[in-house]
Gaussian input, Z-matrix of N, CA and C with variables (Angstrom, degrees):
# hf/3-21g

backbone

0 1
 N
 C     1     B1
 C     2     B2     1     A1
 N     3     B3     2     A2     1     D1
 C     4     B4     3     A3     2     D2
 C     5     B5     4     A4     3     D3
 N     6     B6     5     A5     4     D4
 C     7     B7     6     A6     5     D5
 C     8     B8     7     A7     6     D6
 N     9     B9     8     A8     7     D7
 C    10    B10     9     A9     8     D8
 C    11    B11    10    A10     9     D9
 N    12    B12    11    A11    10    D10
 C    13    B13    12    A12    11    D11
 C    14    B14    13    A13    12    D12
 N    15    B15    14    A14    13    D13
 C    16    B16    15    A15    14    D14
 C    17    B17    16    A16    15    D15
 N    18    B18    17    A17    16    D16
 C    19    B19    18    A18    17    D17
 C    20    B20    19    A19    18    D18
 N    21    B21    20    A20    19    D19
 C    22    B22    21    A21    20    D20
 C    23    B23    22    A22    21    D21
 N    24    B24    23    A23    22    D22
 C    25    B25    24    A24    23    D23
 C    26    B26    25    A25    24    D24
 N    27    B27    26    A26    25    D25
 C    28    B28    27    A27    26    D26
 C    29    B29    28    A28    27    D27
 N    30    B30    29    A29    28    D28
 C    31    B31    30    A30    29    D29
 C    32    B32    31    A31    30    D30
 N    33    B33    32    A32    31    D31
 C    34    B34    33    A33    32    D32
 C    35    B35    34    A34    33    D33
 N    36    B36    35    A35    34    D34
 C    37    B37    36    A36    35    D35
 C    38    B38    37    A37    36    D36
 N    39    B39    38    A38    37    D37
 C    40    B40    39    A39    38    D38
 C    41    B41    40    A40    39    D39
 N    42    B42    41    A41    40    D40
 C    43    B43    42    A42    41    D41
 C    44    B44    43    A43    42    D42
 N    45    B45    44    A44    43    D43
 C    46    B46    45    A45    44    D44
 C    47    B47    46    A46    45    D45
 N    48    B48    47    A47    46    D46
 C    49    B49    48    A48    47    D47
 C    50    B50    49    A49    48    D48
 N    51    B51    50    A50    49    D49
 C    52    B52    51    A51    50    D50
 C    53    B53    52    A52    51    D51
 N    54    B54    53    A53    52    D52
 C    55    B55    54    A54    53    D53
 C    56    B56    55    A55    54    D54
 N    57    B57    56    A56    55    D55
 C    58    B58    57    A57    56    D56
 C    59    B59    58    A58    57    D57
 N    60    B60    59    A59    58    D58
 C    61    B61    60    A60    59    D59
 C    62    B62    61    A61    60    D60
 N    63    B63    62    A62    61    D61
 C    64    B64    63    A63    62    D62
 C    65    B65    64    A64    63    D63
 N    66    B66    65    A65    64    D64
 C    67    B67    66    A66    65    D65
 C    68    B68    67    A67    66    D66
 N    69    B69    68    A68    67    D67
 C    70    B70    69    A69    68    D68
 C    71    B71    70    A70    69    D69
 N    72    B72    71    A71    70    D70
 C    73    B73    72    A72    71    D71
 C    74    B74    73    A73    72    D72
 N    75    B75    74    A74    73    D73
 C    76    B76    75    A75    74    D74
 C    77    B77    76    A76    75    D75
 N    78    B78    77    A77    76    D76
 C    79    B79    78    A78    77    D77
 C    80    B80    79    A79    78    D78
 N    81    B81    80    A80    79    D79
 C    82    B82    81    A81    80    D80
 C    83    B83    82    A82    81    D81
 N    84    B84    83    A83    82    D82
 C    85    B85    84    A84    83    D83
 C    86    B86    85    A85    84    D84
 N    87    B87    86    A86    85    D85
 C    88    B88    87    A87    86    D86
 C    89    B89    88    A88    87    D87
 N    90    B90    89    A89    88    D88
 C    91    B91    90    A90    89    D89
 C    92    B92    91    A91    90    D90
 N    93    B93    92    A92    91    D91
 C    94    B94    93    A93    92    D92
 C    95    B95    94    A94    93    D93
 N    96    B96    95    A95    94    D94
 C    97    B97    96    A96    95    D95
 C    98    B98    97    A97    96    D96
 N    99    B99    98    A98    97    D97
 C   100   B100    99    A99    98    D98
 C   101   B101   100   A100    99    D99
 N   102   B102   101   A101   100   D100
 C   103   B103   102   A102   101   D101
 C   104   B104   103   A103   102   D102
 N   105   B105   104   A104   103   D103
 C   106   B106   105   A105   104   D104
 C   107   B107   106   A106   105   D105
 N   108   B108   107   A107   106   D106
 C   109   B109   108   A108   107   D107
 C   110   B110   109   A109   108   D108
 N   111   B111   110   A110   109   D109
 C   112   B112   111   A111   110   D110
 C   113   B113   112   A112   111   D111
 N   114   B114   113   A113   112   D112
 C   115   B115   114   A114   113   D113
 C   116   B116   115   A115   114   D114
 N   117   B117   116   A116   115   D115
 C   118   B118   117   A117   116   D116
 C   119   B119   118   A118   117   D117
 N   120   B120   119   A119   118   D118
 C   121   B121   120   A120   119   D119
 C   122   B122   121   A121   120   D120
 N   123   B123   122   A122   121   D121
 C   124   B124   123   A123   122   D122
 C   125   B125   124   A124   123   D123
 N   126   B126   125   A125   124   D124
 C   127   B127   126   A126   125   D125
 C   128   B128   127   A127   126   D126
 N   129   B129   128   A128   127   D127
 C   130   B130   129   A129   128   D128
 C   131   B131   130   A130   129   D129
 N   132   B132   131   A131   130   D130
 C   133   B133   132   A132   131   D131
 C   134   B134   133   A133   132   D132
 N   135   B135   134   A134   133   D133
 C   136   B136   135   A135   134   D134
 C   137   B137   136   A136   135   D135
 N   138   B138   137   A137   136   D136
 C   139   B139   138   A138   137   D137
 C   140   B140   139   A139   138   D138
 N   141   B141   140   A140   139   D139
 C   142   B142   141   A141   140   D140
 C   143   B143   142   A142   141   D141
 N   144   B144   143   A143   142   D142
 C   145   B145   144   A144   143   D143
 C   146   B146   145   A145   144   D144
 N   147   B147   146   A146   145   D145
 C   148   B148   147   A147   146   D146
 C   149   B149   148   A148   147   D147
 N   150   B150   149   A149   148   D148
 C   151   B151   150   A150   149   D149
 C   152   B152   151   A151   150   D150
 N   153   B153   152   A152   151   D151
 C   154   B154   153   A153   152   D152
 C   155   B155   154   A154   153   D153
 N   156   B156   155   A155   154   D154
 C   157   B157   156   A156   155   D155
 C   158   B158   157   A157   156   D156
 N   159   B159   158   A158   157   D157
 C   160   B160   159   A159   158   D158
 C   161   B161   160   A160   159   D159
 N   162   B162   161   A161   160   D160
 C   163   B163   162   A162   161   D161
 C   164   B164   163   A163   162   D162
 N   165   B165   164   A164   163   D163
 C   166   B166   165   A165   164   D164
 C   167   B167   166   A166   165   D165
 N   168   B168   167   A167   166   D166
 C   169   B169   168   A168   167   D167
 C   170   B170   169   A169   168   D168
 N   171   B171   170   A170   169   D169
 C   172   B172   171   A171   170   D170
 C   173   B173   172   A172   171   D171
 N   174   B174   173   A173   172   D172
 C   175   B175   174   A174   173   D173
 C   176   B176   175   A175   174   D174
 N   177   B177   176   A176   175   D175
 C   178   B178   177   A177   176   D176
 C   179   B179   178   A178   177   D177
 N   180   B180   179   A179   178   D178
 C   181   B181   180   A180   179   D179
 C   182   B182   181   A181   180   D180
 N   183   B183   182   A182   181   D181
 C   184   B184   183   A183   182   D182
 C   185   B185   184   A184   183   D183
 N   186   B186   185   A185   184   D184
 C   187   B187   186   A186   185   D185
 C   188   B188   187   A187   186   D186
 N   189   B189   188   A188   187   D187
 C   190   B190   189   A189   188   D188
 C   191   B191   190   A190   189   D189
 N   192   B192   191   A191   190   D190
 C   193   B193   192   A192   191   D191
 C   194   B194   193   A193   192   D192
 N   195   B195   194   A194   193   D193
 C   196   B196   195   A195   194   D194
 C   197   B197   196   A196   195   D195
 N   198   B198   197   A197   196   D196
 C   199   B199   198   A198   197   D197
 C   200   B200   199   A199   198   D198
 N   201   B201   200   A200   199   D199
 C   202   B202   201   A201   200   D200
 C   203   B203   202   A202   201   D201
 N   204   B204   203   A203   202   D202
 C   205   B205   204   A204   203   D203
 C   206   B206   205   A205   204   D204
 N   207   B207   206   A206   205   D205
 C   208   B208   207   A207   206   D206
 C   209   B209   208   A208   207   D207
 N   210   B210   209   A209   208   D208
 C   211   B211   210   A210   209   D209
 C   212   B212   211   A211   210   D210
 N   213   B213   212   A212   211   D211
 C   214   B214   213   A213   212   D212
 C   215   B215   214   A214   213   D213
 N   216   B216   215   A215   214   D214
 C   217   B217   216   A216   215   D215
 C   218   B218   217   A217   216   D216
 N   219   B219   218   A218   217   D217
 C   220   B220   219   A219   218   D218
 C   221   B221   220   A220   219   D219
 N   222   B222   221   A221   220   D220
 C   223   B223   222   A222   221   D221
 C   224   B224   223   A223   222   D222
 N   225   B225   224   A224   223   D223
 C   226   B226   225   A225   224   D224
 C   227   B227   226   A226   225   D225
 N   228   B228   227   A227   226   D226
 C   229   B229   228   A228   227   D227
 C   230   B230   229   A229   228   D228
 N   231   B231   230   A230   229   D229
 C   232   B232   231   A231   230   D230
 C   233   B233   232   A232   231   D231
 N   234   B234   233   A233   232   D232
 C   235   B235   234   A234   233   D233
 C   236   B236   235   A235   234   D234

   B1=1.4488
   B2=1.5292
   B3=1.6228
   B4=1.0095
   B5=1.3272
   B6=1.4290
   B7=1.5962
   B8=1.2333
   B9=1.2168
   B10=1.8074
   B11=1.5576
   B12=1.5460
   B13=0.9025
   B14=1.5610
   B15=1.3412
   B16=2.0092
   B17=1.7340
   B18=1.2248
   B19=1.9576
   B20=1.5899
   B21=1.5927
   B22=0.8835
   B23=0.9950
   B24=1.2593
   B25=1.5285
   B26=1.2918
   B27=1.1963
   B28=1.7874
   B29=1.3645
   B30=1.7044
   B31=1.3033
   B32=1.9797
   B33=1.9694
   B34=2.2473
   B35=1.4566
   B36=1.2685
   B37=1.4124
   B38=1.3264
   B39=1.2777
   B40=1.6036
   B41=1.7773
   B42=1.3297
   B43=2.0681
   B44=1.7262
   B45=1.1904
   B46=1.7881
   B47=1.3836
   B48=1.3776
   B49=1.8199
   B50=1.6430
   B51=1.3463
   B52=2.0073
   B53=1.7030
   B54=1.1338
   B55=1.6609
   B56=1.5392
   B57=1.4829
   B58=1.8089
   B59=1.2481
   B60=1.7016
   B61=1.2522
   B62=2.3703
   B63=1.1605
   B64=1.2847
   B65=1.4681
   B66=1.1696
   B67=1.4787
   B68=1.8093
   B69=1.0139
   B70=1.1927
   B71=1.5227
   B72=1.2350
   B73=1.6718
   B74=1.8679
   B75=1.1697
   B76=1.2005
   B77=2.1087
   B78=1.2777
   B79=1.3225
   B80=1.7317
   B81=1.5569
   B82=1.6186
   B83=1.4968
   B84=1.6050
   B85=1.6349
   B86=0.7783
   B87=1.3560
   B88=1.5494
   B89=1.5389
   B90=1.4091
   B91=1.7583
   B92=1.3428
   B93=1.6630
   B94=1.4828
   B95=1.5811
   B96=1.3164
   B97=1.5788
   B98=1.7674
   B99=0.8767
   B100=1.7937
   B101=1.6414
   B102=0.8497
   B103=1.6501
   B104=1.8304
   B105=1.7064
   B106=1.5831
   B107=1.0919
   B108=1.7490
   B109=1.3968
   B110=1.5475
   B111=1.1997
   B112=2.0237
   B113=1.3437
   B114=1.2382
   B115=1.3291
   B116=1.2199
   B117=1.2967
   B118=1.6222
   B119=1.4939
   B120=1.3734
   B121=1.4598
   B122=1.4955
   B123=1.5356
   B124=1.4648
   B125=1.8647
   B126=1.4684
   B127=1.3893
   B128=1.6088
   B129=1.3209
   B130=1.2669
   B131=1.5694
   B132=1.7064
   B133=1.5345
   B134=1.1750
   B135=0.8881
   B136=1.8404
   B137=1.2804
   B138=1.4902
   B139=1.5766
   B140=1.2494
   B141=1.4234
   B142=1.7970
   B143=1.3084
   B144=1.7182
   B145=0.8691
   B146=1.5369
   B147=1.2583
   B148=1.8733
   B149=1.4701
   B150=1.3596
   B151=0.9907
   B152=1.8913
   B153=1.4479
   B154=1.3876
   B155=1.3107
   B156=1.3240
   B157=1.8970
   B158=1.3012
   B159=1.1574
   B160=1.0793
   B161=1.9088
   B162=0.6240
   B163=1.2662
   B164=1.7538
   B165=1.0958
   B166=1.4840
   B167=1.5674
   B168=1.7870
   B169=1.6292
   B170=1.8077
   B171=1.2446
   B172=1.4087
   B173=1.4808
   B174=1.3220
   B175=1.5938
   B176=1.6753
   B177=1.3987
   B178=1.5304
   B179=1.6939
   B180=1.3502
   B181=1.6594
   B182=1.2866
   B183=1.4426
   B184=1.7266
   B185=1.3256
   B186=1.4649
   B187=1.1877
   B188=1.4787
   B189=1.1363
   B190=1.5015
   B191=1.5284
   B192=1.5104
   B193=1.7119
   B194=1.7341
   B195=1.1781
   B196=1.9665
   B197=1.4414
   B198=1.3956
   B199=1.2707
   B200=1.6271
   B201=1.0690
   B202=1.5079
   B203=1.2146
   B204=1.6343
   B205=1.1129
   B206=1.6618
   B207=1.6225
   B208=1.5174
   B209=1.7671
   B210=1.1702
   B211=1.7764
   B212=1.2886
   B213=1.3939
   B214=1.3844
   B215=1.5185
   B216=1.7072
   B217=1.9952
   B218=0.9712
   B219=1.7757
   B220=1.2244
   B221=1.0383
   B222=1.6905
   B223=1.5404
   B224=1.4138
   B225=1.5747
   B226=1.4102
   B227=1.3929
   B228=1.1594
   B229=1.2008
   B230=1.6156
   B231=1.3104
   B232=1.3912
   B233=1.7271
   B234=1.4473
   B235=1.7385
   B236=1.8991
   A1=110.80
   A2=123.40
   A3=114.35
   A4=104.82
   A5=123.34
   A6=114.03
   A7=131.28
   A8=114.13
   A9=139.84
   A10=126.88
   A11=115.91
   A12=139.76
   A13=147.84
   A14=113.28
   A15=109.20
   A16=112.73
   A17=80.83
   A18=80.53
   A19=139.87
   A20=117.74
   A21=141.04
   A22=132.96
   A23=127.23
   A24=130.76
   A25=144.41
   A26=116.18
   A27=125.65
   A28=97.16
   A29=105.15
   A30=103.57
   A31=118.93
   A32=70.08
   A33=70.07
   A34=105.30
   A35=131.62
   A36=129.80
   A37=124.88
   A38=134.21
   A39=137.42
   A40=101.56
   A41=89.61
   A42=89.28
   A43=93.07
   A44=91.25
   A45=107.13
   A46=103.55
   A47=96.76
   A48=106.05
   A49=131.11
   A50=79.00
   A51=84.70
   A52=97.22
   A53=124.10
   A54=133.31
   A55=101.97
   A56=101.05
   A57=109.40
   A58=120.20
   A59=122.08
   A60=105.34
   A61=87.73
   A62=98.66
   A63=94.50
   A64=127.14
   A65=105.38
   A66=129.09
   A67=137.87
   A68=115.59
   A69=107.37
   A70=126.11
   A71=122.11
   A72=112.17
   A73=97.41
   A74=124.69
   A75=121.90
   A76=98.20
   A77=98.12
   A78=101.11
   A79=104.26
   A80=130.10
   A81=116.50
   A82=132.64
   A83=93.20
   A84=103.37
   A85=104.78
   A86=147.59
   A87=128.89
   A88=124.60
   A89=100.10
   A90=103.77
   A91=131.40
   A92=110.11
   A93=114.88
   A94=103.79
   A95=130.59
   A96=122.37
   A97=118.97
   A98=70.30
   A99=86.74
   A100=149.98
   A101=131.69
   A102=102.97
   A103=71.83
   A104=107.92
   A105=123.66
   A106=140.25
   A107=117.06
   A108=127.26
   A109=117.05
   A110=95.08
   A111=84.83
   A112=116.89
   A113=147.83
   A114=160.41
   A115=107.09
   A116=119.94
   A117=112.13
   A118=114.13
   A119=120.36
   A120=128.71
   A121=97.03
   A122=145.24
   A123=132.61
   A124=103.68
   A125=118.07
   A126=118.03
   A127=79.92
   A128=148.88
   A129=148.18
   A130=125.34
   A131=99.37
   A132=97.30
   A133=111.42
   A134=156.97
   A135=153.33
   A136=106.92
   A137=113.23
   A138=118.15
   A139=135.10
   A140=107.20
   A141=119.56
   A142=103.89
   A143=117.40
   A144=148.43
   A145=126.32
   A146=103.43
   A147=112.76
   A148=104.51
   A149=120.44
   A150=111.79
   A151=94.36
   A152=121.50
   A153=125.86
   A154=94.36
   A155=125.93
   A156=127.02
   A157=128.07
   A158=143.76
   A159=129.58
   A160=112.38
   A161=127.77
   A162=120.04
   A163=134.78
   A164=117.74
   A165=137.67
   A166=96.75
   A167=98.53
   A168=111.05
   A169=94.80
   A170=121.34
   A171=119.50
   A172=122.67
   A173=107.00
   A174=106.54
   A175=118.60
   A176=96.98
   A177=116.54
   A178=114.06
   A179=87.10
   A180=111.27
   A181=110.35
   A182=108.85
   A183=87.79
   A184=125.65
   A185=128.02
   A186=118.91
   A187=109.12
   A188=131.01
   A189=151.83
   A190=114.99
   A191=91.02
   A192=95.72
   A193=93.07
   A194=122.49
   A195=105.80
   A196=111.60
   A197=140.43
   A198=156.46
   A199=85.45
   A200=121.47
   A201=126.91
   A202=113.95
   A203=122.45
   A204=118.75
   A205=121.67
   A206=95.38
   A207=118.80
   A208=97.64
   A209=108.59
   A210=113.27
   A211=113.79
   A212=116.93
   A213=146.42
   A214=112.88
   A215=90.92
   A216=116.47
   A217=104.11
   A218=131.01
   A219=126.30
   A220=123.38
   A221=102.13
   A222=110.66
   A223=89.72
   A224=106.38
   A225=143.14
   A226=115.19
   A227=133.28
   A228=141.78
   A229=128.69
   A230=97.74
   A231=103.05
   A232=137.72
   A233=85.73
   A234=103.22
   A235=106.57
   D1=-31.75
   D2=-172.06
   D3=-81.86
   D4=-14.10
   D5=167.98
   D6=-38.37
   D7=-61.48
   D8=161.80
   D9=-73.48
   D10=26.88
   D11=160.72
   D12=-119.56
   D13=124.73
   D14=-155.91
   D15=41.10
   D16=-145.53
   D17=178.43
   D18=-51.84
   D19=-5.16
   D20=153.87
   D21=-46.38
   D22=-53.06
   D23=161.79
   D24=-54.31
   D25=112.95
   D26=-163.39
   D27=-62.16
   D28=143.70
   D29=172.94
   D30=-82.26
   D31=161.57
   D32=-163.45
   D33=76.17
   D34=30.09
   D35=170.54
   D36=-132.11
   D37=116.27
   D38=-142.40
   D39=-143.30
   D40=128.42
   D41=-176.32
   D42=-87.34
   D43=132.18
   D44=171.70
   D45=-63.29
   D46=136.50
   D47=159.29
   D48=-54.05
   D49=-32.64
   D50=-176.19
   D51=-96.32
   D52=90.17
   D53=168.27
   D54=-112.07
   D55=91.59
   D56=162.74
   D57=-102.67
   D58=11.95
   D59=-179.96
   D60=-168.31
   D61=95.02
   D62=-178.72
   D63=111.84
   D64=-140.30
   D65=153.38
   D66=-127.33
   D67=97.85
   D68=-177.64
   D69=-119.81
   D70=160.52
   D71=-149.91
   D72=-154.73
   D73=117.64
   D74=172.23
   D75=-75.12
   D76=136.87
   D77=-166.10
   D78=-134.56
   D79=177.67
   D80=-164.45
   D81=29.82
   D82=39.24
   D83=168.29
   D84=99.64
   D85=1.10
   D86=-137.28
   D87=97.96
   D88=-44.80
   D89=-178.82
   D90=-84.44
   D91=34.73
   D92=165.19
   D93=-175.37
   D94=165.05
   D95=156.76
   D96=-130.77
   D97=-178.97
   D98=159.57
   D99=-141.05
   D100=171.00
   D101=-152.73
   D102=-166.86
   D103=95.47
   D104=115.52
   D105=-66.84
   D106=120.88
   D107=179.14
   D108=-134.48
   D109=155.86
   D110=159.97
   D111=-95.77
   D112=151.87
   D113=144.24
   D114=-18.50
   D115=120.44
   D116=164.82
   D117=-56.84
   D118=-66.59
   D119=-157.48
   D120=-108.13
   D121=-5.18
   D122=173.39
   D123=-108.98
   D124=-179.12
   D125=-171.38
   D126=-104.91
   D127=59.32
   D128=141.74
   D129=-81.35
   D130=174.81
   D131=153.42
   D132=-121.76
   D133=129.87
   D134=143.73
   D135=-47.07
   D136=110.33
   D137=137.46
   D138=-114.12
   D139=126.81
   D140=174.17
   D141=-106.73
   D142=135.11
   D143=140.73
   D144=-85.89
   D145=149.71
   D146=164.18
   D147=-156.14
   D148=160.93
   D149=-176.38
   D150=-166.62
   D151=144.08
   D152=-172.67
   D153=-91.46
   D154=-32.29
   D155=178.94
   D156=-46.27
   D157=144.36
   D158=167.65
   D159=-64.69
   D160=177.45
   D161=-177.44
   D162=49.90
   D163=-1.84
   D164=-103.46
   D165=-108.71
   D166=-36.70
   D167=-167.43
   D168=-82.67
   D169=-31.62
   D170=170.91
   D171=-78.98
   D172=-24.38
   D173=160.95
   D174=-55.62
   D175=-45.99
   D176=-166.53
   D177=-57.69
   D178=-54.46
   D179=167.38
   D180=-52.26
   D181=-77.06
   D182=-171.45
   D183=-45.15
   D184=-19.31
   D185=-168.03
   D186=-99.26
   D187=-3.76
   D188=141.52
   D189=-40.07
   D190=-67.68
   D191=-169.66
   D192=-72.84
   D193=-57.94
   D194=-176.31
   D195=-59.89
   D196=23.73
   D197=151.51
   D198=-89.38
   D199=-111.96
   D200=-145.10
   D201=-50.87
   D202=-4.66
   D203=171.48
   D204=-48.29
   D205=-44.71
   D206=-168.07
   D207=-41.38
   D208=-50.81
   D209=-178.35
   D210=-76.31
   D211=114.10
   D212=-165.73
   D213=-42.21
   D214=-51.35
   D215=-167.69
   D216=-57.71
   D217=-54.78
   D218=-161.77
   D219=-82.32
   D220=138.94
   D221=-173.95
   D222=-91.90
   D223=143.62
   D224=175.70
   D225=-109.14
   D226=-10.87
   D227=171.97
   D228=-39.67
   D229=-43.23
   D230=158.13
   D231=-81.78
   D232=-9.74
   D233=175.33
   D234=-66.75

């Protein structure tokens, strides 16, 4: 939530109305999103990306992972 909030929010990045499970945000204008969640049954988060851009799913990402960096706990290691 704090992604899509005050200065937080990447530009060209909009939280979808229909959020039933997480966070999700149409992101590159329109031409891709993202979808933060927690793990049902592991202490993770799940992130899916898509993106119609070329490049688009690594754009998306990096700006994901230098978001969650800010929080100390999470291991990024697998990012």
């Amino acid at each position: 939530e704090a992604f899509c909030s005050g200065g937080d929010a990447p530009k060209g990045w909009a939280s979808s109305p229909d959020n039933f499970e997480g966070w999700r945000a149409s992101v590159l204008e329109g031409k891709g999103w993202v979808l933060i969640r927690k793990s049902l049954h592991d202490p993770l988060l799940v992130i899916n990306i898509e993106s119609d851009e070329p490049n688009g799913v690594a754009e998306t990402k990096k700006i994901v992972v230098d978001f969650l960096a800010k929080y100390e706990k999470l291991d990024l290691s697998h990012l």
